[in-house]
N, C-alpha and C positions, 0 to 999 in steps of 0.2 A: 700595179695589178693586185695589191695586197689590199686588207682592209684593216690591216693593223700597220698605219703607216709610220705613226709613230715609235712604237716599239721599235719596229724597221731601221727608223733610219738612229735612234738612241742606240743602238748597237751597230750600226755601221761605222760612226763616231767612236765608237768607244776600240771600233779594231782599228781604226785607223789611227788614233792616237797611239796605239799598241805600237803599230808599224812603224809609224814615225818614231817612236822610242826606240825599236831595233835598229831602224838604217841608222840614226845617233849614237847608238852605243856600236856598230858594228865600225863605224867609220872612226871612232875614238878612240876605241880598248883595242890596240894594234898585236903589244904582247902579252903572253898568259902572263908575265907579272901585271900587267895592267889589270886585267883579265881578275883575278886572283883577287886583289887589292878591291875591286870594286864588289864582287862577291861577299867580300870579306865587311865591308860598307853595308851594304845593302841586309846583309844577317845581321847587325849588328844595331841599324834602323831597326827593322824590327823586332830587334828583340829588348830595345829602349822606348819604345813608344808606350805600351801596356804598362812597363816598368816607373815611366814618367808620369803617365797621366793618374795612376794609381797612387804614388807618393804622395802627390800635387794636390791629389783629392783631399788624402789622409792628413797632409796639415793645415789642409783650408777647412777641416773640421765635417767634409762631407762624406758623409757615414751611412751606413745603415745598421743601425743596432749596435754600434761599437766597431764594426769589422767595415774595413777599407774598401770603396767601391771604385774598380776600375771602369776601363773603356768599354760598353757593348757587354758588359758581363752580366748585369738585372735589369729588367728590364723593369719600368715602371708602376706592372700589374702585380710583379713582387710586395 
């Protein structure tokens, strides 16, 4: 009924991978140590991904002006 059917359904997809990530973790991580541990996981992804891809840059020599360019941080028109 819509005329944005696309959009539509690229965000239908995208809650329902959501969903299916929840009943997966909700059926996995039984106790809060699990619970916990996985939190603790998951903060710790991201907070090594920026960290990783930024080093990686900086000794593959890909710079801008001397200074380290991480993930999503300039964008091109810089």
């Amino acid at each position: 009924m819509t005329p944005y059917r696309e959009q539509v359904w690229g965000s239908l997809t995208e809650h329902a991978k959501i969903l299916l990530v929840t009943v997966v973790a909700v059926n996995a991580l039984r106790t809060p140590a699990q619970i916990r541990a996985f939190m603790l996981f998951v903060l710790v992804s991201f907070i090594l991904f920026p960290i990783r891809s930024t080093l990686t840059n900086y000794l593959l020599g890909y710079t801008l002006e001397g200074r380290a360019v991480g993930p999503f941080i300039l964008s091109e028109s810089e």
